[in-house]
C-alpha positions as CSV (number, residue, x, y, z in Angstrom):
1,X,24.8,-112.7,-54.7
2,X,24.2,-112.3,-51.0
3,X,22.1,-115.0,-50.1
4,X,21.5,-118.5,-50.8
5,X,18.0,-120.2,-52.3
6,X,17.4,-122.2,-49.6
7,X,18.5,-120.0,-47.0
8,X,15.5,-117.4,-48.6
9,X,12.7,-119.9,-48.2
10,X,12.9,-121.8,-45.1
11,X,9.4,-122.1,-45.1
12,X,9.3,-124.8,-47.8
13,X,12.2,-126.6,-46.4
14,X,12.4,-130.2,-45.6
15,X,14.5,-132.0,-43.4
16,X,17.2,-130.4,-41.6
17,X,17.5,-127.2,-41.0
18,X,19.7,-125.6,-42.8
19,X,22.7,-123.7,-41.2
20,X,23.9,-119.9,-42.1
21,X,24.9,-120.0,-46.0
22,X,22.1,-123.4,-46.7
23,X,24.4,-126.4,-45.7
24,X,22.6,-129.0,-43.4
25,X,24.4,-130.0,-40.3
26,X,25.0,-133.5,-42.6
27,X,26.6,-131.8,-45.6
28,X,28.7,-129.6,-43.2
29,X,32.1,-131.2,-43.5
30,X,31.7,-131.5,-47.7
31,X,33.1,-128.2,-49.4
32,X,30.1,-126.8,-52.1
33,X,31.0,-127.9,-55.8
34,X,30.1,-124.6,-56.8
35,X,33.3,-123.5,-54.3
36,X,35.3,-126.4,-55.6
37,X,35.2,-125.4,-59.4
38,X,35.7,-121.9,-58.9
39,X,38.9,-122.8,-56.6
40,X,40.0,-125.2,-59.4
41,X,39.3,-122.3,-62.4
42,X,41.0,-119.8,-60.2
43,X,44.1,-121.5,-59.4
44,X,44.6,-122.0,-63.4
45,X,44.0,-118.3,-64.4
46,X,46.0,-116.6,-61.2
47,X,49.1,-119.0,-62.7
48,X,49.5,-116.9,-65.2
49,X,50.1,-114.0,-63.4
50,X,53.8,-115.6,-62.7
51,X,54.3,-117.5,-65.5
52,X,56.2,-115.1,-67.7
53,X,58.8,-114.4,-65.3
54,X,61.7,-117.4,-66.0
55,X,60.2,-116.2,-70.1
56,X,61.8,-113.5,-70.5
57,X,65.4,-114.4,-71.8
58,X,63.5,-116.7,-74.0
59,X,61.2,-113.8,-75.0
60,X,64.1,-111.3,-76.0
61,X,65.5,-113.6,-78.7
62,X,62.7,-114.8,-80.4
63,X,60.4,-111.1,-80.6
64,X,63.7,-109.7,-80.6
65,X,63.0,-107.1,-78.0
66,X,64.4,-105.5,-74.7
67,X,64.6,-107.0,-71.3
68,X,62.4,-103.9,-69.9
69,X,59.6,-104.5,-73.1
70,X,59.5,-108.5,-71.7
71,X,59.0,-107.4,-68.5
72,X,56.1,-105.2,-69.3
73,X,54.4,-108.8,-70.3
74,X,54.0,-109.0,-66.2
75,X,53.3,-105.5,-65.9
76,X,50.8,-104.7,-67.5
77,X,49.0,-108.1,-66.2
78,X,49.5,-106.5,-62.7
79,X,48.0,-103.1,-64.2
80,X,45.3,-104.5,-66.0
81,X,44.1,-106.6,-62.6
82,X,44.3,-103.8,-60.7
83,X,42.3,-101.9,-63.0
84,X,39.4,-104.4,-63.5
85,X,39.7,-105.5,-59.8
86,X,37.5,-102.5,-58.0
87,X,34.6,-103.1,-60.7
88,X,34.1,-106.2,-59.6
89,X,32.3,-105.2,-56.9
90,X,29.5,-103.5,-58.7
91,X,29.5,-106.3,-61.2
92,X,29.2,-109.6,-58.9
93,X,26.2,-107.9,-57.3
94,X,24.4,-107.0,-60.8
95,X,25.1,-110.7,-62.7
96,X,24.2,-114.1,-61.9
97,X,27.2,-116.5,-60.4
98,X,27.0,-118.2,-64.0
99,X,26.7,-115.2,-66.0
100,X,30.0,-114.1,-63.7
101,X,31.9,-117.4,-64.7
102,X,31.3,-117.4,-68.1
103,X,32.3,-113.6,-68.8
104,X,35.6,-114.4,-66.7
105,X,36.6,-117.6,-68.3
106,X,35.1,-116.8,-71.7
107,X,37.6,-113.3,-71.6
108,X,40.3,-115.3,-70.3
109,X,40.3,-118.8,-72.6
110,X,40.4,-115.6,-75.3
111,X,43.0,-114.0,-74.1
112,X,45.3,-117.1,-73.9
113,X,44.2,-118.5,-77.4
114,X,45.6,-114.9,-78.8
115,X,48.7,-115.5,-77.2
116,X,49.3,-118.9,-78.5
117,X,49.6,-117.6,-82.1
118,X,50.8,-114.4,-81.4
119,X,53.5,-113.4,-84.2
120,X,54.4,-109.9,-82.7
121,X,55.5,-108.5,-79.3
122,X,52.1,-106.4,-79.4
123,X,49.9,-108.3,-80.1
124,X,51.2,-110.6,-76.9
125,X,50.8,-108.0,-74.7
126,X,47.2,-106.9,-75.7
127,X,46.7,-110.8,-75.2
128,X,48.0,-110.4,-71.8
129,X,45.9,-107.7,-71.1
130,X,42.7,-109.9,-72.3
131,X,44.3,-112.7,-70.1
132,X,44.0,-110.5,-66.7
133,X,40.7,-108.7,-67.4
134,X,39.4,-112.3,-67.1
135,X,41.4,-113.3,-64.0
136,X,40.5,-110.1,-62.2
137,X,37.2,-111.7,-61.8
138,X,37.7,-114.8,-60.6
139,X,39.2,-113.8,-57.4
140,X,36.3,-111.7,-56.0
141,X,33.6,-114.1,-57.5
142,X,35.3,-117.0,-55.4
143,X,35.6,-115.2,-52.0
144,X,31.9,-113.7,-52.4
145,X,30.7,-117.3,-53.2
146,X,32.3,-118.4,-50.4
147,X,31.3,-116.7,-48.0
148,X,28.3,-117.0,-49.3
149,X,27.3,-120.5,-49.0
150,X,30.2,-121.9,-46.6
151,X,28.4,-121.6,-42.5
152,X,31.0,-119.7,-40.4
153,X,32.1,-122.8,-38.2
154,X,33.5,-124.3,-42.0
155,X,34.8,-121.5,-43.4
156,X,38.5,-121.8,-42.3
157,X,38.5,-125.2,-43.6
158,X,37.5,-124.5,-47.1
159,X,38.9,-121.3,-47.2
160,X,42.6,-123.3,-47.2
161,X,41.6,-125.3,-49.8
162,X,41.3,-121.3,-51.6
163,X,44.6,-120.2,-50.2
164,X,46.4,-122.7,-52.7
165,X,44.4,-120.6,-55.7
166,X,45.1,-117.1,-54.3
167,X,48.5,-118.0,-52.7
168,X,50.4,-121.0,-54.5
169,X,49.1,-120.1,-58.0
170,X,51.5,-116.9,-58.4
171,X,54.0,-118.7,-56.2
172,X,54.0,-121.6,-58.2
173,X,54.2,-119.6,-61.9
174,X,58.0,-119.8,-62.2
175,X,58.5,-123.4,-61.2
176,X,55.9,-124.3,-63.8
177,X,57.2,-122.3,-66.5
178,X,60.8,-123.7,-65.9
179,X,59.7,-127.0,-66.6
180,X,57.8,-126.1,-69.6
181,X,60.1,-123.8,-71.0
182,X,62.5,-126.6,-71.1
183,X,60.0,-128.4,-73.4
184,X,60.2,-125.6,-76.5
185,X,59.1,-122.0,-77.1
186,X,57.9,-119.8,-74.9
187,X,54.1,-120.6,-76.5
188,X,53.9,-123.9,-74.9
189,X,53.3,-121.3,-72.0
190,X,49.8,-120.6,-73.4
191,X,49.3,-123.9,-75.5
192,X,49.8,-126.1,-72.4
193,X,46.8,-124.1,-70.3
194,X,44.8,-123.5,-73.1
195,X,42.7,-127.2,-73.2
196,X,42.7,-126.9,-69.5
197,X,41.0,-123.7,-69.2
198,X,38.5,-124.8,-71.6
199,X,38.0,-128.0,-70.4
200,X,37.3,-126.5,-66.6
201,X,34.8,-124.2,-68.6
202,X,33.3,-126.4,-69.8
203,X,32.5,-128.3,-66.8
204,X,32.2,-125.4,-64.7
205,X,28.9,-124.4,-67.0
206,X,27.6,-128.0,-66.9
207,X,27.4,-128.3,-63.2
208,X,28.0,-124.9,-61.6
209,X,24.5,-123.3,-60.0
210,X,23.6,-120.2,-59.6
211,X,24.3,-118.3,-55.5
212,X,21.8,-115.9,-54.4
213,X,19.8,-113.1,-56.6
214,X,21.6,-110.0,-59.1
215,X,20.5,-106.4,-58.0
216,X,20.4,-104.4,-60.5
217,X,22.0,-100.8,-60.3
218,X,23.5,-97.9,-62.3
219,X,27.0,-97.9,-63.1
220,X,29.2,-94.6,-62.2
221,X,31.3,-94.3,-65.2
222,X,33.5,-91.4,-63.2
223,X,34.3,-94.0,-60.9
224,X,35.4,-96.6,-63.1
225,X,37.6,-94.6,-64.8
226,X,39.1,-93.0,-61.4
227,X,39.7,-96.7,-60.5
228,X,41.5,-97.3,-63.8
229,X,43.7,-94.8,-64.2
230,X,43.9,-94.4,-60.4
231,X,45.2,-98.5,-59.5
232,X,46.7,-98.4,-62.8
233,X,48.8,-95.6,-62.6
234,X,49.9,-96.2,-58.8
235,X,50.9,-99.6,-59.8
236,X,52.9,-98.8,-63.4
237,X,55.0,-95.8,-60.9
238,X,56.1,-98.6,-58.6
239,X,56.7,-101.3,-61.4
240,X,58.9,-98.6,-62.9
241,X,61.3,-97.7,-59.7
242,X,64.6,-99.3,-60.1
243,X,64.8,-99.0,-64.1
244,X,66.8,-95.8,-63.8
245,X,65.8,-92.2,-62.3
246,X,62.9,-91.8,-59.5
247,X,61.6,-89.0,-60.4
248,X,59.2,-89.8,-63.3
249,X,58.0,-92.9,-61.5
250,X,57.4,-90.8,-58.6
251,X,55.6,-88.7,-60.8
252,X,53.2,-91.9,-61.6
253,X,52.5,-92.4,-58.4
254,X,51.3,-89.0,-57.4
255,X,49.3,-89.1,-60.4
256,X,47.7,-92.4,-59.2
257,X,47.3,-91.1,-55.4
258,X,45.6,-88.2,-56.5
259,X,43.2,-90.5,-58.7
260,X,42.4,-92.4,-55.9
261,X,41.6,-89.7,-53.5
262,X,38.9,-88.3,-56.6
263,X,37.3,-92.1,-56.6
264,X,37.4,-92.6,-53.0
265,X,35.5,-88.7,-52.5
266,X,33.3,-89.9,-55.6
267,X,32.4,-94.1,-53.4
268,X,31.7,-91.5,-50.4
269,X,29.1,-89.5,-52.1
270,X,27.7,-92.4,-54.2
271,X,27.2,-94.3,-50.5
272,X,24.8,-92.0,-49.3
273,X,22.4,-93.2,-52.3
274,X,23.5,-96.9,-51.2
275,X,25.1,-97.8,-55.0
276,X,28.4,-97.2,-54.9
277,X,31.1,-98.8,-57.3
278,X,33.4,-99.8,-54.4
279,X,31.7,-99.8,-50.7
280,X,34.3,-98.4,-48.5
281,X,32.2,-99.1,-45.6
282,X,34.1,-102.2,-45.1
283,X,37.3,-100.0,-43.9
284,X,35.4,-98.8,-41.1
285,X,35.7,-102.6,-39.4
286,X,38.5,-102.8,-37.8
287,X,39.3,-106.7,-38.1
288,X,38.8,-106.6,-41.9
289,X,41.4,-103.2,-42.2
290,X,43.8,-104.7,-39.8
291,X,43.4,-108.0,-41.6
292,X,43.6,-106.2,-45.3
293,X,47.0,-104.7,-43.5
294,X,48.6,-107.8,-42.5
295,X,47.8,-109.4,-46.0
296,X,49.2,-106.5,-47.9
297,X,52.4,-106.8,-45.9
298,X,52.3,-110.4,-46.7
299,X,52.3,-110.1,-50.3
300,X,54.9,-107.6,-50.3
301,X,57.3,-110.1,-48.6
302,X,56.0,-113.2,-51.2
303,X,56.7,-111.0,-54.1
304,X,59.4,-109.3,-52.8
305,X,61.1,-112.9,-52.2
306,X,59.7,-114.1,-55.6
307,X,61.9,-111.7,-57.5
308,X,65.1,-111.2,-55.7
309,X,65.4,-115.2,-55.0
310,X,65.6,-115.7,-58.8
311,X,67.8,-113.0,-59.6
312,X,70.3,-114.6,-56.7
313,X,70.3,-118.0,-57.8
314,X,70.6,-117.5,-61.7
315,X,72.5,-114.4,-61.8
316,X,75.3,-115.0,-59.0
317,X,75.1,-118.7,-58.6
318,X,74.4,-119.6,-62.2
319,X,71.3,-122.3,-62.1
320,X,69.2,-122.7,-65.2
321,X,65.3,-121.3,-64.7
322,X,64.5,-124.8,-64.8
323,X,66.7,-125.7,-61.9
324,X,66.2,-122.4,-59.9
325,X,62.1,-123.1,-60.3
326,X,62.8,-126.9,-59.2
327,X,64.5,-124.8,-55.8
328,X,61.8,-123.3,-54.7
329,X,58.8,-126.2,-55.6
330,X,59.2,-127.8,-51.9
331,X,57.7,-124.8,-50.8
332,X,55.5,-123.8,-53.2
333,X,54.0,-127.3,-52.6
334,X,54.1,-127.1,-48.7
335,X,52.2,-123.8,-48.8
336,X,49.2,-125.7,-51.0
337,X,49.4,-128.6,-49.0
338,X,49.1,-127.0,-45.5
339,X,46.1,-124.9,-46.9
340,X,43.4,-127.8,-45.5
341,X,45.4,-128.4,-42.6
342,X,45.4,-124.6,-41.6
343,X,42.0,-124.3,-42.2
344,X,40.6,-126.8,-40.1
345,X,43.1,-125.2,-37.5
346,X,41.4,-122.3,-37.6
347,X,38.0,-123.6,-37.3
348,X,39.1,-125.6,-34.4
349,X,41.1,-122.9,-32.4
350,X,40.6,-119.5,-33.8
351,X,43.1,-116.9,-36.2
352,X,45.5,-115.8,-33.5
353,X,47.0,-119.5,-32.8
354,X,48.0,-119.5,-36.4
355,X,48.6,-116.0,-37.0
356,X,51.0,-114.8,-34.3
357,X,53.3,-117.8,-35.3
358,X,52.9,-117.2,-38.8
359,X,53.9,-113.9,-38.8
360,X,56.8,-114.7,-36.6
361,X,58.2,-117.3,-39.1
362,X,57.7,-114.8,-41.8
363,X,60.2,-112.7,-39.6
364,X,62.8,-115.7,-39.6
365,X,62.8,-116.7,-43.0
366,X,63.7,-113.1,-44.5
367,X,66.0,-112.7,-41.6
368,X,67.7,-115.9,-42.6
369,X,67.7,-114.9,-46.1
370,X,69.6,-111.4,-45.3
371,X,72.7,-113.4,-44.7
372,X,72.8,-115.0,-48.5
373,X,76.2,-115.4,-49.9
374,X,78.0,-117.1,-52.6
375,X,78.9,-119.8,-50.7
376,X,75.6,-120.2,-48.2
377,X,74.3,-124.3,-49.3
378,X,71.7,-124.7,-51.4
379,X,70.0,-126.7,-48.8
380,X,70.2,-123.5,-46.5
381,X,68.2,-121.7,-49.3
382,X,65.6,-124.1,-50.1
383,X,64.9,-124.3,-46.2
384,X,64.6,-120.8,-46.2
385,X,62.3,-120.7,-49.0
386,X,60.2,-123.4,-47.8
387,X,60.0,-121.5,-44.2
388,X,59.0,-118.9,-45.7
389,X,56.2,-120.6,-47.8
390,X,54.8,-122.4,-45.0
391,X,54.5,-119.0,-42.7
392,X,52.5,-117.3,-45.4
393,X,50.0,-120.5,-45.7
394,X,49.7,-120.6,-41.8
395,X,49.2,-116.4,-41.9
396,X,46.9,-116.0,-45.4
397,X,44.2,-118.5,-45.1
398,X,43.2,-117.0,-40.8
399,X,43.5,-113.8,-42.0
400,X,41.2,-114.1,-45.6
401,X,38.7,-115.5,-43.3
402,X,39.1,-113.4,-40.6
403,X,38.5,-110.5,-42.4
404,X,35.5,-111.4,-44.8
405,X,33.9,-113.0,-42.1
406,X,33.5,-109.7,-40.2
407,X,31.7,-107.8,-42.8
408,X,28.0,-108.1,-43.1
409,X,27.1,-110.5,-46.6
410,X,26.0,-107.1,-48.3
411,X,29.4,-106.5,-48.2
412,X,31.0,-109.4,-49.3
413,X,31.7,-108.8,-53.0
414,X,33.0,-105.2,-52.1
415,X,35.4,-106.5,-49.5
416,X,36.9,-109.3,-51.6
417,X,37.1,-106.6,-54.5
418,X,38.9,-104.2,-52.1
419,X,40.8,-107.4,-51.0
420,X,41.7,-108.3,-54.5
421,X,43.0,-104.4,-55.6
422,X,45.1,-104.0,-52.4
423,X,46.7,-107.7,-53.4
424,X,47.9,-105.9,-56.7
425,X,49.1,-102.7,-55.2
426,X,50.9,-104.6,-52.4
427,X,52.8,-106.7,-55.3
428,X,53.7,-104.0,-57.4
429,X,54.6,-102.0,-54.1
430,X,56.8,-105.1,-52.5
431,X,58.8,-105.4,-55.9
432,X,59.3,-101.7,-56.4
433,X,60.8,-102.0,-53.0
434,X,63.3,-104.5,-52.9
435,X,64.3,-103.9,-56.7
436,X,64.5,-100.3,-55.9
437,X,66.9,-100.9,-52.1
438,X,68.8,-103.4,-54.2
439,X,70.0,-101.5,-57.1
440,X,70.4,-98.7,-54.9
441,X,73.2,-99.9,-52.6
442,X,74.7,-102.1,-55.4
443,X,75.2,-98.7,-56.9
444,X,76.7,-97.0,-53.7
445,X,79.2,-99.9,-53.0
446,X,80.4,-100.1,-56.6
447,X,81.3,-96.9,-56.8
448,X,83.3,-97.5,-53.9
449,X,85.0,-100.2,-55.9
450,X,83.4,-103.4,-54.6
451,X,83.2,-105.6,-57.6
452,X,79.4,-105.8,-59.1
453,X,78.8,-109.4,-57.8
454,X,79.2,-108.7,-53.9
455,X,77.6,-105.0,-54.1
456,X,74.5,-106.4,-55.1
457,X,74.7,-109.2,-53.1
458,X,75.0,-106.9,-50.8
459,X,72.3,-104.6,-52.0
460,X,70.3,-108.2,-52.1
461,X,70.5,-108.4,-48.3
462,X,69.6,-105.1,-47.9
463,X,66.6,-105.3,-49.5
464,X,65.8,-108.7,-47.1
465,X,66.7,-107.0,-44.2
466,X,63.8,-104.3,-45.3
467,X,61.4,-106.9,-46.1
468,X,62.3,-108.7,-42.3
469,X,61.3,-104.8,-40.7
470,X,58.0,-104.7,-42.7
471,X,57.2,-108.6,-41.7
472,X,58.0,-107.3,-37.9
473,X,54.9,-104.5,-38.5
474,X,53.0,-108.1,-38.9
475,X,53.4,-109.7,-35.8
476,X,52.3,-106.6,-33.8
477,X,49.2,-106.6,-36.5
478,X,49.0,-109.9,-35.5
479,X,48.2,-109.1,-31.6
480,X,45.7,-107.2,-32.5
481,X,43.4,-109.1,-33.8
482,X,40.6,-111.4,-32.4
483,X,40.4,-115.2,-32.4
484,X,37.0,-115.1,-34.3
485,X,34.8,-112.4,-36.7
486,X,33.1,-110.5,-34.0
487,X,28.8,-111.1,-34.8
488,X,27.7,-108.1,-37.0
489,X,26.0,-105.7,-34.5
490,X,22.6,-104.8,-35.4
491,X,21.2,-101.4,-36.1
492,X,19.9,-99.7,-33.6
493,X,16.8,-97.9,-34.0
494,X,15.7,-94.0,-33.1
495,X,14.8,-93.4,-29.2
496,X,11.4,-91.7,-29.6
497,X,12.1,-88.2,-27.9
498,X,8.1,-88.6,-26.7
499,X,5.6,-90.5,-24.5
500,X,3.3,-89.5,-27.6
501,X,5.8,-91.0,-30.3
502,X,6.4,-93.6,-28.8
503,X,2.1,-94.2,-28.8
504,X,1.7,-93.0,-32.0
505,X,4.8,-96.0,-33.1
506,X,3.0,-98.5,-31.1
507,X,-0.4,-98.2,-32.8
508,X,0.9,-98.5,-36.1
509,X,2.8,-101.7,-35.0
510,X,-0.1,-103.3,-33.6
511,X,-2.2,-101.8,-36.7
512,X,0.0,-103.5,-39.0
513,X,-0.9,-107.3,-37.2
514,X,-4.7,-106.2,-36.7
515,X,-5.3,-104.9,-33.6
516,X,-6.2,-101.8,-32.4
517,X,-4.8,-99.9,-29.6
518,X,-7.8,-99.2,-26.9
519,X,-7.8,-95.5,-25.5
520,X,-7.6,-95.4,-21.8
521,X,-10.4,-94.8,-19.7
């Protein structure tokens, strides 16, 4: 999946020529339906990475089980993604763009139908499980299509129209189960998506096309299952900070670290033979690691918001899910909504214009949110919120293009993979770290005998005021970067150490066209 059809055969071509990626300067403004179902089938599968959070009081009573058991129903959708997630790689290269979409959507739409009619806790969570090994696709197969068939000077444009898939989906998962849960059970969850998956299935096989050629390669079973158990592990040990005791989680997370180290010694060895599972060839370009650092930061603060803004408004200032999820939909919305408008920006001006401000606002939002109390208006919050929102859309879409758009295509599917996995890890990490500071210092000032509401309050500002420091790290990331994906150099060939190499090199040149080289006289 690295080039286009009619970018192949230019030859045959009639009419315009075709620009980088096979748009004609006359289609240029229209985003590829190929892109445009993939965004829409994305959207719907990475909403269900969020969806279970306002469940879980719901899910206690009816599977009669404990608030940590619920909560592994989000877990282990995070583990599972950041399992599958470095595979992809490997896998968008071998399979056809349709062959891709069906495996993804087929393994989702089963995954959801399971949970529908689940009777038992377990079988819900393998359903989960079966729900994210599908959605771990989708991700990677929409950047790499992308970039793929979108030319460079439209790629910030369309790439905001994917921001609200990757961005507002999981922001939007609360809000949406809110409103449903208020409906009836907890399976209207599942019911409600279910004909919707399908139906964008269906049409998604009826009129999607097929993006570039498979290559076929060997599969490094040691490297999938370092990836598994390495991702896995590293994100189960920070999902597991703050239940209680460090020390096994910690543990975890060694475990995983260590794991990772093994796969990332096995992608090294497997890239001298050019068919590694994971290329990390794309950390040696600077824009895309700086840019894969600024995103990961910027999840941390989303997800680090997601879950301490909930806990705030239901557990100290009472709302309903339904009415804390109607709180934070102006943002939510604003953050899809500006996607386009960001885009376009970018093409226009450049990342930096967008970035450096976006960063900045990210800094005043979760500074603003360290000074939360029981009194602060709810106005004050929602503005906050929606600040915050709005930041991330100006800061994700620049830096998604930015980044991708400085590999070389060959790398495309690795870097969105790599892009996809760090995504994950950033999440779990983000949570881990402001559940982990919050419990913390509510423990420390209650056992100086501030009652439990204000010490975590207080250990809920605390945890903003570390999430303000990390989003600081951002702006100076921010800096650094260029306006545009600096050209991919080419490679430069051998000096010939000779006069007679350089001869002997010239004749078989001018062999290869027909000609001979005459001796000199």
């Amino acid at each position: 999946m690295t080039t286009t059809p009619e970018a192949a055969d230019l030859k045959t071509h009639h009419g315009p020529a075709p620009e980088p990626g096979g748009v004609t300067t006359g289609e240029r403004r229209r985003t590829p339906a190929v892109v445009r179902l993939l965004v829409l089938a994305t959207f719907v599968v990475i909403l269900n990475e969020t969806i279970m959070i306002n469940a879980i009081p719901r899910l206690m009573t009816d599977l009669n089980i404990t608030e940590q058991a619920a909560q592994w129903l989000s877990t282990a959708f995070m583990l599972t993604m950041a399992a599958v997630i470095p595979v992809t790689g490997w896998f968008l290269q071998r399979v056809t763009t349709r062959r891709a979409y069906a495996t993804a959507m087929g393994v989702f739409l089963a995954g959801t139908a399971l949970a529908t009619v689940a009777p038992v806790f377990e079988v819900l969570l393998v359903a989960r499980v079966v729900q994210a090994a599908g959605t771990a696709v989708m991700m990677p197969l929409l950047m790499t299509t992308l970039m793929t068939v979108v030319p460079e000077r439209d790629r910030g444009r369309v790439m905001g129209n994917v921001t609200m898939a990757i961005s507002v989906a999981p922001a939007m998962g609360p809000t949406v189960s809110g409103l449903i849960l208020q409906l009836g059970s907890w399976r209207l969850l599942f019911a409600a998506v279910l004909p919707i998956a399908a139906l964008i299935t269906w049409r998604g096989l009826a009129e999607l096309e097929n993006v570039g050629e498979p290559q076929l390669s060997t599969i490094d079973w040691f490297s999938v299952g370092a990836a598994a158990a390495g991702f896995g592990s590293l994100v189960y040990g920070l999902s597991r900070f703050g239940e209680g005791g460090a020390v096994v989680p910690a543990l975890i997370v060694v475990a995983g670290l260590v794991m990772i180290a093994a796969f990332a010694v096995r992608q090294l060895r497997l890239q001298r033979r050019d068919v590694p599972l994971l290329d990390l060839r794309v950390l040696r370009n600077p824009t895309y690691a700086l840019s894969l650092l600024l995103m990961s930061l910027g999840f941390m603060a989303m997800l680090g918001s997601m879950i301490l803004l909930p806990i705030y408004l239901q557990s100290l200032r009472g709302l309903t899910p339904l009415e804390t999820g109607l709180l934070v939909m102006p943002g939510g919305l604003a953050m899809g909504l500006l996607g386009p408008v960001v885009g376009r920006v970018f093409d226009r001006f450049g990342a930096r214009m967008l970035i450096i401000p976006g960063s900045a606002g990210i800094v005043a939002a979760l500074a603003g949110l360290t000074q939360i109390s029981m009194t602060m208006p709810y106005w004050q919050v929602l503005g906050l919120h929606a600040l915050l929102m709005v930041s991330l859309a100006a800061t994700f879409t620049p830096v998604f293009t930015l980044g991708l758009g400085a590999l070389p295509a060959r790398l495309y599917s690795h870097g969105s993979s790599m892009l996809g996995t760090l995504q994950q890890v950033a999440s779990a990490l983000g949570t881990a770290l402001v559940v982990t500071v919050m419990a913390g210092r509510a423990e420390t000032r209650i056992a100086g005998g501030v009652p439990e509401a204000l010490a975590r309050l207080d250990g809920m500002r605390l945890a903003f005021v570390i999430s303000a420091v990390l989003a600081l790290v951002m702006v100076g990331i921010a800096f650094m970067l260029p306006k545009h994906p600096a050209p991919e150099e080419p490679e430069v060939p051998e000096v010939p150490s000779t006069v007679g190499q350089v001869e002997d090199e010239l004749e078989d040149e001018l062999e290869k066209a027909g000609l001979a080289l005459e001796p000199a006289c």
